[in-house]
C-alpha positions in Angstrom: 87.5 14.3 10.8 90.9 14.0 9.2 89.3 11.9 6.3 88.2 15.0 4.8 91.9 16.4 4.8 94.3 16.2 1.5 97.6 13.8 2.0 100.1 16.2 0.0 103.0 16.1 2.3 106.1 13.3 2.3 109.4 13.2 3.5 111.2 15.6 0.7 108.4 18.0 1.6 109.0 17.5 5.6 112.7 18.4 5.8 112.5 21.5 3.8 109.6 22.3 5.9 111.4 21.8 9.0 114.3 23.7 7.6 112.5 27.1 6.6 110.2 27.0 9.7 113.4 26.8 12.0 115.9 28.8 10.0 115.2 32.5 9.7 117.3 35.5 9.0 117.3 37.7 12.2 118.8 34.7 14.6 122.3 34.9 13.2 122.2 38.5 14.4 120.9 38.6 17.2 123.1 35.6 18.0 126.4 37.9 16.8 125.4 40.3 19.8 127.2 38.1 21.5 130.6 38.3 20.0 133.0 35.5 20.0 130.8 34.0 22.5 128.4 33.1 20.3 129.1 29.2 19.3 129.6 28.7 23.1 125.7 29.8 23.3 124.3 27.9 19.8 126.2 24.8 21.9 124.6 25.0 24.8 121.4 26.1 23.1 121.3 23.1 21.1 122.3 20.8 24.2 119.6 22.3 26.4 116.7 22.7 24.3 116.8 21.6 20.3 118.1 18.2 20.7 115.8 17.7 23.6 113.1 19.1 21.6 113.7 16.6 18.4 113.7 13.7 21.0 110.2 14.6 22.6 108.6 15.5 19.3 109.7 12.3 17.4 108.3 10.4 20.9 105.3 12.1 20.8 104.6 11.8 17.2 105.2 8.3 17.4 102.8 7.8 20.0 100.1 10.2 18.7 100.1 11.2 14.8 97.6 13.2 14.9 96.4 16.7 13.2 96.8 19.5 15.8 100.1 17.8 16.6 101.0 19.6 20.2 96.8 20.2 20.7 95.7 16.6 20.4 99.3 15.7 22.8 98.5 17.8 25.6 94.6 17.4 25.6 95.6 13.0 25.6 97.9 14.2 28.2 96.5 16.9 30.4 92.9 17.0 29.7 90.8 19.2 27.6 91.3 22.6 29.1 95.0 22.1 29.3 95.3 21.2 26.1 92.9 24.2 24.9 95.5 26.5 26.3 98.5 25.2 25.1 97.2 24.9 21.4 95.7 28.5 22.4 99.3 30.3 23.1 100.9 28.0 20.3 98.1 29.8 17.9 98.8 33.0 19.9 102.7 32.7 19.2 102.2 31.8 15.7 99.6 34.6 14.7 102.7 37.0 16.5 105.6 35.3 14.4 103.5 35.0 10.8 103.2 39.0 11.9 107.4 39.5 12.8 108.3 37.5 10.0 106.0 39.9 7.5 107.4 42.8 9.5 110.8 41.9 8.2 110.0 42.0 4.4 110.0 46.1 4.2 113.4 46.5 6.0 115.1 43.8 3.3 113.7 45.5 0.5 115.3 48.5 1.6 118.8 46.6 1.5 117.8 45.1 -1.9 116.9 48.6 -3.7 119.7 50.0 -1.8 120.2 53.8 0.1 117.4 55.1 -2.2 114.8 53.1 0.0 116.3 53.5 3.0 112.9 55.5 4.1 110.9 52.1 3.8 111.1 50.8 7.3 110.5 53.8 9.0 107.2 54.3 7.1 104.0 52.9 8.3 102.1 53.3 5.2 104.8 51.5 3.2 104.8 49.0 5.8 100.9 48.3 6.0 101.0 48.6 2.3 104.0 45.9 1.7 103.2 43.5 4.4 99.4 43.8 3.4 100.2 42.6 0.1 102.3 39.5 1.3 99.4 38.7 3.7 97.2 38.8 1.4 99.3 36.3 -0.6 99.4 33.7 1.8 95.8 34.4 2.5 95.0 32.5 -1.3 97.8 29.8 -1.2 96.3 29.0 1.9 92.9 28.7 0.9 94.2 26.8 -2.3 95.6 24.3 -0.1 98.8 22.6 0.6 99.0 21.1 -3.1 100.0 24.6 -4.4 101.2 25.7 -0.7 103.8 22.7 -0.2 105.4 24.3 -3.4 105.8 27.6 -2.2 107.2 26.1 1.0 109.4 24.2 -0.7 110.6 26.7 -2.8 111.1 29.2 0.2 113.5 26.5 2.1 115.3 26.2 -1.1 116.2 30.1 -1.5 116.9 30.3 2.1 119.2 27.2 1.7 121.2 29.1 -1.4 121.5 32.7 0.3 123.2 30.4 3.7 125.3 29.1 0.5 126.4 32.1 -0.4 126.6 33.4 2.9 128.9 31.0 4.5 131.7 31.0 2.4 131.7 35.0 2.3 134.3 35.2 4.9 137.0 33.0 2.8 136.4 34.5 -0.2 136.6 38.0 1.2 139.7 36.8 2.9 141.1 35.9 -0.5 141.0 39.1 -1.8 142.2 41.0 1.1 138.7 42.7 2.1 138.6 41.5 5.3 141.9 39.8 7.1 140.8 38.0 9.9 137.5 35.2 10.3 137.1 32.7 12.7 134.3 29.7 11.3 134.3 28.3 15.3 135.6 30.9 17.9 135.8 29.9 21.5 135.1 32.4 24.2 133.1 31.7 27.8 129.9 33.6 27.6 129.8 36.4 30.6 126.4 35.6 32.6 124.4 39.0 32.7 120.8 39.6 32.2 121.7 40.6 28.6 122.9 37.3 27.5 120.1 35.3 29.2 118.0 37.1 27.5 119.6 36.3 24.1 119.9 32.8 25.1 115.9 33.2 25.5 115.4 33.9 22.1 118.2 31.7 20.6 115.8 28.8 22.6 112.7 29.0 21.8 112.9 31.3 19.3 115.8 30.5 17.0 115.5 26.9 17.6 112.1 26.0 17.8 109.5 24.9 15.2 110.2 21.3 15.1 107.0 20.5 16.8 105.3 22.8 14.4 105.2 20.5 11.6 103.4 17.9 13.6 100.4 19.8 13.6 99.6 18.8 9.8 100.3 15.4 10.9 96.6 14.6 8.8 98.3 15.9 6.0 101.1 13.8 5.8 101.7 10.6 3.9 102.9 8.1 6.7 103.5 10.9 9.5 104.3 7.8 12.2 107.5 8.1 10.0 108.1 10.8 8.4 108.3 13.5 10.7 110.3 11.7 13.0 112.8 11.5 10.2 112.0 14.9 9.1 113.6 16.0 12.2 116.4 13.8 12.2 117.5 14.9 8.4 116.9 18.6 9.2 118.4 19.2 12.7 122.6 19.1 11.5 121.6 20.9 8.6 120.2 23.6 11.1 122.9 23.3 13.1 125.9 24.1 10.9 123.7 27.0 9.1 123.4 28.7 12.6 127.0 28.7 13.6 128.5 29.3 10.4 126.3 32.0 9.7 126.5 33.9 12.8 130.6 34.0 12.6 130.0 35.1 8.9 128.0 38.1 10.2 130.7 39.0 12.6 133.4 38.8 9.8 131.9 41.6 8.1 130.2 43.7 11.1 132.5 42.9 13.7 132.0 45.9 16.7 129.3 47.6 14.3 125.8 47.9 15.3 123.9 44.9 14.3 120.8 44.9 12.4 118.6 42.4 14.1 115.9 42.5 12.1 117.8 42.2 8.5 121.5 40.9 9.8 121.9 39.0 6.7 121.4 41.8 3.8 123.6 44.1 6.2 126.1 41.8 5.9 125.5 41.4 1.8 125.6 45.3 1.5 129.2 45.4 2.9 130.9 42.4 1.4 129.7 43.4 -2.2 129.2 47.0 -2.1 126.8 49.1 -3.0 126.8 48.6 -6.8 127.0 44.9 -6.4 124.3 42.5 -8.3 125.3 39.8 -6.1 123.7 41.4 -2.5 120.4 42.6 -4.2 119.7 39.1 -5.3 120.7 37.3 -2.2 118.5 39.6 0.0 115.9 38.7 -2.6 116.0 35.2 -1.8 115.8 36.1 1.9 112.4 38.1 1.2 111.5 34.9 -1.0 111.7 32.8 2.5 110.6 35.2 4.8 107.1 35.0 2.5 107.2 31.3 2.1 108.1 30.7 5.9 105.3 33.1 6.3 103.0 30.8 4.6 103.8 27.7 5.9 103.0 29.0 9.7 100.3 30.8 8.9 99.1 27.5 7.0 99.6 25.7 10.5 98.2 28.2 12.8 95.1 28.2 11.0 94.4 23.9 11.6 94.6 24.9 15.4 90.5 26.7 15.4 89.9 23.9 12.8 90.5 21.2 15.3 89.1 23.1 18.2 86.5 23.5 16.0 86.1 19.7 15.9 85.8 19.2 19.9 82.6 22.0 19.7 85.3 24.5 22.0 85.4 27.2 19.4 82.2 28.3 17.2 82.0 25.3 14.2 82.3 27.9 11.6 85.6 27.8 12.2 86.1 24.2 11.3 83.9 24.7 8.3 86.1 22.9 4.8 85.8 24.6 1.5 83.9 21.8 -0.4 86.2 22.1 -3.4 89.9 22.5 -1.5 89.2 21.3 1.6 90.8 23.7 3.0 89.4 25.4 6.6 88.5 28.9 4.5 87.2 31.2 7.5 89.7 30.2 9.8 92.0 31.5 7.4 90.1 34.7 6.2 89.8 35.4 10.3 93.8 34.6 11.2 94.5 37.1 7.5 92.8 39.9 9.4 94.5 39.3 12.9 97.7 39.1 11.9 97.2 42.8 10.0 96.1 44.2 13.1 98.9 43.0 15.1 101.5 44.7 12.9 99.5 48.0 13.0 99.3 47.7 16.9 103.3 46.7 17.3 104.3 49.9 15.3 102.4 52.5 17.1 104.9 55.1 19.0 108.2 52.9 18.3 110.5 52.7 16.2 111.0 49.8 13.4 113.7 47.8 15.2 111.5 47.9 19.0 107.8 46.8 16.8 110.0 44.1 15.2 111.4 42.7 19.1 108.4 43.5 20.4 106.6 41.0 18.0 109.4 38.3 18.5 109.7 38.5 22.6 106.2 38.6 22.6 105.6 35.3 20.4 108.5 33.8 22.4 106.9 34.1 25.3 103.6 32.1 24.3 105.5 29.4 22.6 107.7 28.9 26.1 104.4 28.6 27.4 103.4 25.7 25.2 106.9 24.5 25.4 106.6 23.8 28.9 103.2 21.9 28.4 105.4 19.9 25.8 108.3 19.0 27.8 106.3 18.5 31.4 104.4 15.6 29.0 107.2 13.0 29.2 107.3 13.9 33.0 103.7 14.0 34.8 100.2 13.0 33.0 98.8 10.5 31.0 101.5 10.4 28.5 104.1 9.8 30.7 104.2 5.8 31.0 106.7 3.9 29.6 108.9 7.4 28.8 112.6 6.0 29.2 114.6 7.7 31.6 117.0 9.7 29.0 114.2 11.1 27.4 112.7 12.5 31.0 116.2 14.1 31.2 116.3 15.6 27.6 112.7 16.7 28.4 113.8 18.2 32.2 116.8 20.0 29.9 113.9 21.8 27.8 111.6 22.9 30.6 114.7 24.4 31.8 115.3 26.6 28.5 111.7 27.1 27.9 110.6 28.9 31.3 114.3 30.6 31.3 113.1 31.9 27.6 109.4 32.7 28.9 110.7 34.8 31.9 113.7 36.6 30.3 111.6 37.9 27.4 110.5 41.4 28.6 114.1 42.2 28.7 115.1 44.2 25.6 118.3 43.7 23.1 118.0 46.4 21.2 117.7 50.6 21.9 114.2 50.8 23.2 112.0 54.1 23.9 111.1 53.0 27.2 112.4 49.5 29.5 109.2 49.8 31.3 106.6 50.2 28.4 108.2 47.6 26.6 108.0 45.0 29.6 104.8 45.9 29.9 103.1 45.5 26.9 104.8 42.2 26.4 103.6 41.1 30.2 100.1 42.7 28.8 99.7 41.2 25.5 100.3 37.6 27.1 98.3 37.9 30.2 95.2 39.5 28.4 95.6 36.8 25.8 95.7 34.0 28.2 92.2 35.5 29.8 91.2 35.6 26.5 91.7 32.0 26.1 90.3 31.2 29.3 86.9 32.8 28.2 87.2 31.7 25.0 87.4 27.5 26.7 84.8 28.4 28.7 82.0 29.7 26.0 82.7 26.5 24.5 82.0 24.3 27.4 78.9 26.4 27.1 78.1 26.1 23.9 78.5 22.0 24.0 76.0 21.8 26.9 
């Protein structure tokens, strides 16, 4: 079935992938919650989970180069329904993150107009009305296919490449002219071990740091994946590094003890470096929305080969798997993930405020990517796969189950002001049960359906 699939991606194309799936805006915020602490977390983050994950995903990808990536790994691995389920909370997690990352958009174009659209965020119609229009967006690059798509990707990683540029020298420049008088690029502080740092450890795991994995599910649409994405990773993953600790102490220069924008850290810290009359911060928060869309694009891209290839093994209706004739591109998965991903933001915002809809999204995608995350670490471990796995990389891969089921159960608890600890725990615990029935049925129609 992959015959029928475009080759457009190479190894250029790969690492700026890799670098705007992984690298968002929101991390370095939520990561400064955490004070001087911070680098002492990213550290132990990195040790625990990313460098783990790189080392599992290059293994895999070696062994299987396959489209569907994680799908076609965990069915080889765990059998069918197993792997059903894990490709059916990856495509969960990344219909809830395409939504987040949308979500975003109206809060940074507030920071970019300035006080005058301060209203934006609060306002559900603006919000349907902007993220609409970037879904919408994405809907026809996706359809077009990865030759125009892989631009727009590219160009994304780019922009969120030059706003870290500008970013992470803020602090010495501001020092220079007396703005700010003290910044420290690597502080040092032991973390304190309460629930609320676990729980921002959960989301600097398998949220901040994950996505490397993702890639691999285009694996049909790369040129000489066997290679490439293994050395996607290994390119990328420094890169991602020094952009996540340098950019969370940058955020602390400038907001020190002040409340903390988690969902649009970055343009709060723009705003009060340059001012309000700067041109500087509206353009850097305009290469931030830039990303956020093209970051958007490329997931949603991703999430939509997941029905496709389920689609393939007769588990979900064929229509699904269906290629334009012309693009080649899987056109009704698309149009049906476009109209999901709308009603997921209208559902996240009803009776909260911007800030809660915007965790609520993450913690909940966080949760069903733990899930898969565990299905991708246990691989190395038990199942098919696991022969002739060298003993470090059953250690790297015992370090990630770790993080991923400490990131899975320490979601439902909240970072930010919420309306109500118990409503917000339990429509996380909600969405990802129900959905997980949901798949269950779903597995079994198609079982059905083949016989």
């Amino acid at each position: 079935m992959e015959g029928g699939l475009r080759k457009e991606m190479g190894l250029g194309d790969l690492v700026l992938a890799q670098i705007l799936c992984v690298v968002g805006s929101s991390w370095v915020g939520i990561a400064a919650k955490l004070g001087r602490a911070q680098v002492a977390f990213w550290v132990g983050a990195m040790v625990l989970f990313y460098l783990p994950l790189a080392a599992v995903v290059i293994h895999l990808n070696r062994l299987m180069p396959l489209e569907g990536g994680l799908y076609q790994w965990a069915k080889a691995g765990f059998g069918e329904m197993a792997g059903f389920l894990t490709a059916w909370n990856l495509w969960v997690y990344a219909v809830i993150v395409t939504g987040a990352i949308v979500f975003v958009v109206p809060t940074d174009l507030s920071y970019m107009i300035g006080p005058s659209a301060a209203w934006l965020p609060a306002s559900i119609p603006a919000t349907l009305l902007i993220t609409g229009g970037v879904v919408a967006g994405i809907t026809l690059v996706a359809i077009h296919g990865l030759d125009i798509g892989k631009w727009l990707h590219n160009t994304g990683s780019v922009m969120i490449l030059t706003a870290y540029a500008i970013l992470l020298p803020l602090p010495l420049w501001a020092l220079w002219r007396g703005s700010i008088h003290h910044y420290e690029p690597i502080p040092w502080e032991l973390p304190k071990l309460d629930w609320f740092s676990v729980a921002v450890f959960g989301q600097m795991t398998a949220g901040a740091l994950s996505g490397f994995e993702y890639v691999a599910i285009m694996a049909g649409e790369c040129r000489n994946a066997v290679r490439t994405v293994g050395r996607s990773v290994m390119i990328s993953a420094p890169v991602i590094a020094v952009m996540f600790i340098l950019g969370t102490s940058a955020v602390l220069a400038f907001i020190g003890n002040q409340p903390i924008n988690v969902i649009g850290p970055i343009p709060q810290t723009f705003r009060l470096a340059f001012g309000a009359n700067s041109w500087v911060a509206p353009f850097a928060i305009f290469l931030l929305i830039a990303r956020a869309i093209a970051s958007a694009s490329l997931i949603f891209t991703g999430l939509t080969r997941l029905p496709m290839t389920a689609g393939w093994d007769n588990l979900v209706p064929a229509w699904f798997a269906r290629l334009d004739p012309k693009r080649r591109t899987p056109v009704n998965s698309i149009l049906f993930v476009a109209a999901v991903v709308m009603v997921l933001i209208l559902l996240s915002m009803l009776g909260v405020r911007e800030q809660e809809a915007s965790q609520l999204l993450a913690n909940a995608s966080i949760v069903h990517y733990a899930i898969a995350y565990c299905a991708l670490f246990l691989l190395p471990l038990v199942g098919a796969l696991r022969a002739g796995v060298p003993s470090w990389l059953k250690v790297a891969a015992v370090c990630g189950l770790f993080s991923s089921a400490v990131s899975m159960l320490i979601a439902v608890y909240p970072i930010v002001d919420v309306v109500s600890r118990q409503s917000y725990a339990t429509k996380i615990a909600a969405v990802v049960l129900l959905a997980n029935m949901a798949g269950v049925l779903i597995y079994r129609a198609g079982q059905r359906r083949r016989a």
